[in-house]
C-alpha positions as semicolon CSV with decimal commas, in nm:
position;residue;x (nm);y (nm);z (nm)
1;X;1,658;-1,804;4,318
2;X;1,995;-1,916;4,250
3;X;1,897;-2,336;4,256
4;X;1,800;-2,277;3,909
5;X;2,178;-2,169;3,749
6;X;2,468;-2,455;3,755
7;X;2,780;-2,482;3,934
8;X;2,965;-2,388;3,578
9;X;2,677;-2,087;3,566
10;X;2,859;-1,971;3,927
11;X;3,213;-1,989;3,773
12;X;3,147;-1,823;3,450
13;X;2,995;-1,551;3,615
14;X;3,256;-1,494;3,896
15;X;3,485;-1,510;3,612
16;X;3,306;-1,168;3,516
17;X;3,257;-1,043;3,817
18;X;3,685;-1,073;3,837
19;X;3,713;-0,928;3,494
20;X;3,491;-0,601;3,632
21;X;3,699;-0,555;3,892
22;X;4,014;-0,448;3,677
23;X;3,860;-0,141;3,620
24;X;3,844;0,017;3,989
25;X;3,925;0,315;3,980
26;X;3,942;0,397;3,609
27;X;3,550;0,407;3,507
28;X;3,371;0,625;3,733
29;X;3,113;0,741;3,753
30;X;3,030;0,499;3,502
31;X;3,002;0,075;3,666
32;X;3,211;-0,196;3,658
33;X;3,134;-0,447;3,423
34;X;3,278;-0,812;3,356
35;X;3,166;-1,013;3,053
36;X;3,227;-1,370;2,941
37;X;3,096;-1,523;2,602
38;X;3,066;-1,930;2,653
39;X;3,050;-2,161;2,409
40;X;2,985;-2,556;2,436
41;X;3,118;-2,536;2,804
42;X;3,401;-2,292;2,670
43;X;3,502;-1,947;2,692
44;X;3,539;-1,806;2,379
45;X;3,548;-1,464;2,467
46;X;3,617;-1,237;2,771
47;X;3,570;-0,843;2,854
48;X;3,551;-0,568;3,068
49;X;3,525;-0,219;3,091
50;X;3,820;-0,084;3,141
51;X;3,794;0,301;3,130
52;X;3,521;0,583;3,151
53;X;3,446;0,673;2,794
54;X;3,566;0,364;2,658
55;X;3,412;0,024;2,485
56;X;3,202;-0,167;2,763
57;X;3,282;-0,515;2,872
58;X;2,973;-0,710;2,640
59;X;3,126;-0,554;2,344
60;X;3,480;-0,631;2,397
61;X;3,386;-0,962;2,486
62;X;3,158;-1,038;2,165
63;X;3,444;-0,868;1,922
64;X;3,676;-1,163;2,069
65;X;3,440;-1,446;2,049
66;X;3,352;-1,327;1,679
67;X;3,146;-1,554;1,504
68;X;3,161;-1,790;1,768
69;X;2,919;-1,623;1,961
70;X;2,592;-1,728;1,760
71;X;2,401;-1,955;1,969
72;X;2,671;-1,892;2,265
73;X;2,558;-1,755;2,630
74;X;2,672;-1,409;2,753
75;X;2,733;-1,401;3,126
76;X;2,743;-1,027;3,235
77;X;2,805;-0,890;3,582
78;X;2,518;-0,603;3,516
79;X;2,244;-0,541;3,265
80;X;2,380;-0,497;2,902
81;X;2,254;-0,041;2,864
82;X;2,017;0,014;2,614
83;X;2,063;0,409;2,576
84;X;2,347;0,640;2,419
85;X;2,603;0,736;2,635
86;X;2,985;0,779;2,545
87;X;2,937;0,449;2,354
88;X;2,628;0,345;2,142
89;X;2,339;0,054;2,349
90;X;2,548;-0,304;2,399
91;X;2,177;-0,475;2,411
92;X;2,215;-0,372;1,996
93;X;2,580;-0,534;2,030
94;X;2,461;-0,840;2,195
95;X;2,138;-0,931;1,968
96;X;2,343;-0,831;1,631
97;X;2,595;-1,155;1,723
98;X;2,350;-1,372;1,775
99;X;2,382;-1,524;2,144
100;X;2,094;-1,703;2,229
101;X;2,118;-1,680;2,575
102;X;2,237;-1,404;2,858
103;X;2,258;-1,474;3,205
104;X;2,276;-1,154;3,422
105;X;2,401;-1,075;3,763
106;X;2,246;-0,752;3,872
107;X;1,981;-0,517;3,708
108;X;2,090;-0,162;3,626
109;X;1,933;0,068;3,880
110;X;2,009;0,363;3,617
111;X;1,664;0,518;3,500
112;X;1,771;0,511;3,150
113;X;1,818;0,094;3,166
114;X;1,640;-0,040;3,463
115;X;1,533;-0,354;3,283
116;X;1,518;-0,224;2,971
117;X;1,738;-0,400;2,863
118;X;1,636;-0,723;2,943
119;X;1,306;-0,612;2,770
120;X;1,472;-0,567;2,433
121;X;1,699;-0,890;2,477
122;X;1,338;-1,091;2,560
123;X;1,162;-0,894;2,282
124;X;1,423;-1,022;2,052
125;X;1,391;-1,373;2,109
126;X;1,694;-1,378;2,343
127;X;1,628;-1,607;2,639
128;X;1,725;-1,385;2,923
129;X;1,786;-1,476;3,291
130;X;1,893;-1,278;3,638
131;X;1,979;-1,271;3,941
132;X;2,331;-1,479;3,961
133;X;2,559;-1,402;4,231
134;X;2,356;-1,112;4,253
135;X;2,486;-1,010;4,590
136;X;2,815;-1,011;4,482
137;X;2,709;-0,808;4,157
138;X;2,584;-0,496;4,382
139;X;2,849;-0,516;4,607
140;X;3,126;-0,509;4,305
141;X;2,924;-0,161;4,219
142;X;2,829;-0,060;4,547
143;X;2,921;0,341;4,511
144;X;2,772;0,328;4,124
145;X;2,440;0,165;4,280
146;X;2,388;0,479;4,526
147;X;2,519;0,733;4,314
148;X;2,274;0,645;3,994
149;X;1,987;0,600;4,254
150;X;2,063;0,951;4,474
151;X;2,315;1,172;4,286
152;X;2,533;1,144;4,610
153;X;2,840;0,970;4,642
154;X;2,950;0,646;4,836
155;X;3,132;0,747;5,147
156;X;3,389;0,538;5,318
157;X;3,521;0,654;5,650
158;X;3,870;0,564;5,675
159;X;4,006;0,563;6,068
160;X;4,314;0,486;6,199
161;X;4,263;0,428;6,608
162;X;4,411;0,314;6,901
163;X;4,298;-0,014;7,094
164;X;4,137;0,280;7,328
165;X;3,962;0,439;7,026
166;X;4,201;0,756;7,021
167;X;4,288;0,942;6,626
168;X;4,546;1,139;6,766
169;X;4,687;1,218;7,085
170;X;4,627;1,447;7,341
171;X;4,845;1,734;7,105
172;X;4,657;1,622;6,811
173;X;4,980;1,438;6,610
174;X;4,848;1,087;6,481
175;X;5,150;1,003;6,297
176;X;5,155;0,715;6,276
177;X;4,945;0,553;6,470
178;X;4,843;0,280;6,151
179;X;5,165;0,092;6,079
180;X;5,331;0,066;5,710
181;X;5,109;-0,220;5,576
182;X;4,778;0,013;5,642
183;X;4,882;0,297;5,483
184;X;4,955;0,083;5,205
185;X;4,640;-0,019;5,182
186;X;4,546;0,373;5,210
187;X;4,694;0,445;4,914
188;X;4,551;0,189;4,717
189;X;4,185;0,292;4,814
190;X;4,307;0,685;4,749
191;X;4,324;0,580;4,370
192;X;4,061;0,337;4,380
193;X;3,793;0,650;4,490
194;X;3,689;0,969;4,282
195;X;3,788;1,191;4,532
196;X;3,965;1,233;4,902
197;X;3,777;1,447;5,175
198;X;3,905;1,582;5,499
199;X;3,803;1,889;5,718
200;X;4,040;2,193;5,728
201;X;4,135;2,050;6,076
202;X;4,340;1,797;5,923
203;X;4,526;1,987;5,683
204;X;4,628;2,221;5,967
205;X;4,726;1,965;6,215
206;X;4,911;1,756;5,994
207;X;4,936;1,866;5,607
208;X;4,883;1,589;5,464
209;X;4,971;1,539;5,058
210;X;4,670;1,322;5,007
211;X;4,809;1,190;4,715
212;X;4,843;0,817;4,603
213;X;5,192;0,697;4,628
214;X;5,335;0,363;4,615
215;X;5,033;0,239;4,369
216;X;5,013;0,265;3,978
217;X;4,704;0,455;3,989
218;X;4,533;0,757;3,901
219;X;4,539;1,064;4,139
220;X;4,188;1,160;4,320
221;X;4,025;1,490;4,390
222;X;4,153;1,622;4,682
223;X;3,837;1,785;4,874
224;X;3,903;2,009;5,187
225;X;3,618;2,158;5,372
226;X;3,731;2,499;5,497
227;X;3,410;2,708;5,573
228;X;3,639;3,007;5,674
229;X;3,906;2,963;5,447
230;X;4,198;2,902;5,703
231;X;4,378;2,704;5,473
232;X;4,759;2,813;5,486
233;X;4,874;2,924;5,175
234;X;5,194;2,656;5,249
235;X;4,976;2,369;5,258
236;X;5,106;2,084;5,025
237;X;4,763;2,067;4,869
238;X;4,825;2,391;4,725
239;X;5,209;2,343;4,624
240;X;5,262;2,049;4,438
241;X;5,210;1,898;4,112
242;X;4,853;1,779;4,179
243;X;4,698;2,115;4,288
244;X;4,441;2,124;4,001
245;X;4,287;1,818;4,189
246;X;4,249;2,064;4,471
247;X;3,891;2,173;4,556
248;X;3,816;2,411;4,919
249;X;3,524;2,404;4,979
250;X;3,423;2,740;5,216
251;X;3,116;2,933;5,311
252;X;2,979;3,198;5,033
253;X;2,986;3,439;5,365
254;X;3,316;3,424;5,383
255;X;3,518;3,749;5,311
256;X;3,880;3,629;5,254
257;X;3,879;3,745;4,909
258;X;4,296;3,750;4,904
259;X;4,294;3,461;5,009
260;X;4,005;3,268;4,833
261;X;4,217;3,475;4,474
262;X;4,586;3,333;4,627
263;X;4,474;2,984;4,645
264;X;4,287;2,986;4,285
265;X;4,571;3,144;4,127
266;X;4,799;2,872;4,240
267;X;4,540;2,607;4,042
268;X;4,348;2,541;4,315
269;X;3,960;2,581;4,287
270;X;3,688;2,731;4,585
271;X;3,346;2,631;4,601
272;X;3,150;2,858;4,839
273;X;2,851;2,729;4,975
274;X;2,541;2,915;5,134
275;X;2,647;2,836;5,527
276;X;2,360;2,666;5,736
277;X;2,233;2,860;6,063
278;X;2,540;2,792;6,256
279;X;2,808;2,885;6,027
280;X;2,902;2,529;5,932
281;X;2,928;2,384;5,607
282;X;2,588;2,221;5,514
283;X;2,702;1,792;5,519
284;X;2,416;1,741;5,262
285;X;2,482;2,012;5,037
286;X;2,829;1,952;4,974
287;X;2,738;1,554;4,901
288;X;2,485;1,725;4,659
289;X;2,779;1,985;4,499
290;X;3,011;1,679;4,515
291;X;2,749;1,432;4,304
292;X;2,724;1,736;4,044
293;X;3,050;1,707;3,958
294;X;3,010;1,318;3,902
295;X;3,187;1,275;4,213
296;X;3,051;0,896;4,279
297;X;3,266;0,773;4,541
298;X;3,457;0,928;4,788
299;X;3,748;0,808;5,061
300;X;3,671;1,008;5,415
301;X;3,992;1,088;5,627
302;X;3,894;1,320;5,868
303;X;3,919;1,442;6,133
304;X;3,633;1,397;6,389
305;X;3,387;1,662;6,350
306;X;3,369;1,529;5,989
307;X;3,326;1,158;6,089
308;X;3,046;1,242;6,322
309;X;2,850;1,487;6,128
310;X;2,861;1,244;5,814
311;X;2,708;0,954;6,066
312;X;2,480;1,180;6,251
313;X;2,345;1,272;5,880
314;X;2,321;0,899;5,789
315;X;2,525;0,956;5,497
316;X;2,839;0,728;5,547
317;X;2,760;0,419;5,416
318;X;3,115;0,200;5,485
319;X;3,369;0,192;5,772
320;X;3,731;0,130;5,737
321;X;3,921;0,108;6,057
322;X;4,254;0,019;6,124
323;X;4,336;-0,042;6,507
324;X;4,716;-0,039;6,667
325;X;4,818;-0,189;6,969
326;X;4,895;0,124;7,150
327;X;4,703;0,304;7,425
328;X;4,673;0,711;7,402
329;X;4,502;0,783;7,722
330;X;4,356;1,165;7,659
331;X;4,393;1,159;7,333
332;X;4,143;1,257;7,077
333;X;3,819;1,050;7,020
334;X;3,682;0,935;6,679
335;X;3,308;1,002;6,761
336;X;3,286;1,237;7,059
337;X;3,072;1,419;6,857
338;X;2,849;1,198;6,768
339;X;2,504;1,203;7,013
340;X;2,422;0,800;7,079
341;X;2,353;0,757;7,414
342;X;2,163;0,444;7,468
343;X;2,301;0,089;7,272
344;X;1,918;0,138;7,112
345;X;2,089;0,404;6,905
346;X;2,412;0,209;6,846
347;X;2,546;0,243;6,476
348;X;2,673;-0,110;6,385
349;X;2,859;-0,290;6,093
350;X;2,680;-0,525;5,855
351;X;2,904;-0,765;5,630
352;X;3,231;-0,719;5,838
353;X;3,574;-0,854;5,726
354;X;3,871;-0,874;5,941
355;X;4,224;-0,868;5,857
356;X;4,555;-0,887;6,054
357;X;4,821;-0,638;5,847
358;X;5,140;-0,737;6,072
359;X;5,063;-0,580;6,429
360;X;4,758;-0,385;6,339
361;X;4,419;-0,517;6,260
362;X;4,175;-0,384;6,009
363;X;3,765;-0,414;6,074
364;X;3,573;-0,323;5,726
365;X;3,194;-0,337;5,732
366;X;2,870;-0,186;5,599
367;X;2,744;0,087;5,830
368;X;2,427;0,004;5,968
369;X;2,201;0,273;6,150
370;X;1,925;0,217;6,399
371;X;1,546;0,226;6,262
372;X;1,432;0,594;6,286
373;X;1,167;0,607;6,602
């Protein structure tokens, strides 16, 4: 319950919880943390975690405060970890300076903490309470939350439609149906995610770069799913200076040994994958391959088949769809693939946003599916 924290509790906190978010994109598959050290009504000391490997956000925030921080509260967007990682336990960080009090936004779901934490914090005398902008606190993490808890990784589905719901037209060519502003915002999520995933259909259709451009960020893993490796040796995927961030994934039935050798030897790499009964890529097995490579959250551009399988599975968990005032008639569907038939079945958005980006529109939401009958 949330009566019980103050108005300057709130504030402190969503000061964190703005802190955390300077590390999108930098600290996977690790969290993003915030942490503010408060003093008298004052902050005497701020952090956050601001790359994988590196100090966590309780521990640069304690090393400003300094000795300030006996007696002082510690407001931190997720439970301080109480295991060795990359970096030794912050709960031994945060009872060595002497804070008397921690207020906490969102337990760690991770096995190894998973209140742990709190436990030692308690155990040491260290009045500990939760459950602050909590909401906020998951969402903030939402990709880390699934990917500690499953070993899969967040998926967002990123569509760019007609007011008619058409990708592409009739020909297949979709450029550009998403005006400048979107793909701006394209490119910012490209660097913000672990990785980029589209089907082989794409890259044939329109060979894309999948790169980030126009953002100061890093460059994701660029994951095409190819089950019979008909990825043209031209492809910019495979030519340009980004190719080690390449992955194909095709079918271990797959003979194309050339080609499977051509495309590693230009820095490329293949994963082959036992194919399920009808040839295809298994959806859930590549999630699985993609979470073994701490793959935690990954940006979904198509094409179709891709889209639909990933809902039909129940394994997209956020929508992303920018919509363009044009009609395309015959043009190619989103979800035609997709088997809902009755509005019992419908797959709806929870916690929608909409924004207006010039003369498109942009719908983001939670992906909701139906109750299983």
């Amino acid at each position: 319950m949330e009566t019980r924290f103050s108005n300057s509790d709130k504030e402190f906190l969503q000061t964190a919880i703005d802190l955390a978010g300077r590390g999108r994109g930098f600290v996977s598959p690790n969290p993003m943390v915030g942490a503010v050290v408060v003093r008298e009504g004052e902050i005497v000391g701020t952090g956050y975690h601001r790359k994988f490997g590196g100090d966590h956000a309780e521990v640069e925030a304690l090393r400003e405060a300094g000795a300030l921080a006996k007696g002082a509260t510690l407001y931190c967007t997720l439970e301080p970890c109480s295991h060795y990682g990359k970096t030794p336990p912050c709960v031994d960080r945060v009872i060595e300076s002497g804070i008397s009090k921690v207020i906490i936004g969102s337990v760690d779901p991770n096995p190894l903490v998973n209140g742990r934490g709190i436990k030692l914090l308690r155990e040491s005398g260290i009045a500990v309470e939760t459950g602050l902008l909590e909401e906020a606190c998951r969402r903030l993490n939402e990709s880390y939350f699934k990917y500690i808890t499953t070993r899969l990784p967040f998926l967002t589905l990123k569509i760019a439609q007609s007011i008619d719901g058409k990708i592409a037209d009739a020909k297949g060519h979709s450029r550009w149906i998403s005006n400048e502003r979107a793909r701006a915002f394209v490119h910012r999520w490209r660097w913000q995610s672990d990785a980029v995933l589209v089907g082989i259909g794409t890259v044939l259709q329109d060979d894309p770069q999948l790169t980030v451009r126009h953002e100061d960020g890093p460059q994701p893993r660029r994951i095409i799913l190819d089950s019979h490796l008909r990825m043209p040796l031209h492809a910019k995927v495979l030519n340009d200076s980004h190719v080690n961030k390449t992955i194909v994934i095709a079918s271990s039935e797959c003979k194309e040994f050339e080609k499977q050798n051509a495309i590693q030897q230009r820095g490329a790499r293949v994963w082959p994958l036992p194919p399920s009964p009808s040839g295809s890529l298994p959806i859930t097995r590549v999630l699985e391959r993609l979470g073994q490579e701490g793959i935690a959250a990954v940006l979904v551009e198509g094409g179709r088949r891709v889209f639909s399988s990933l809902l039909a599975e129940r394994h997209a968990d956020r929508l992303a769809c920018f919509i363009a005032p044009m009609l395309l008639g015959e043009g190619i569907v989103a979800f035609k693939d997709l088997p809902i038939a009755s509005m019992l079945h419908a797959i709806t958005l929870d916690q929608t946003e909409w924004r207006v980006l010039d003369d498109n529109a942009l719908v983001t939401g939670q992906i909701k599916y139906p109750k299983m009958e």
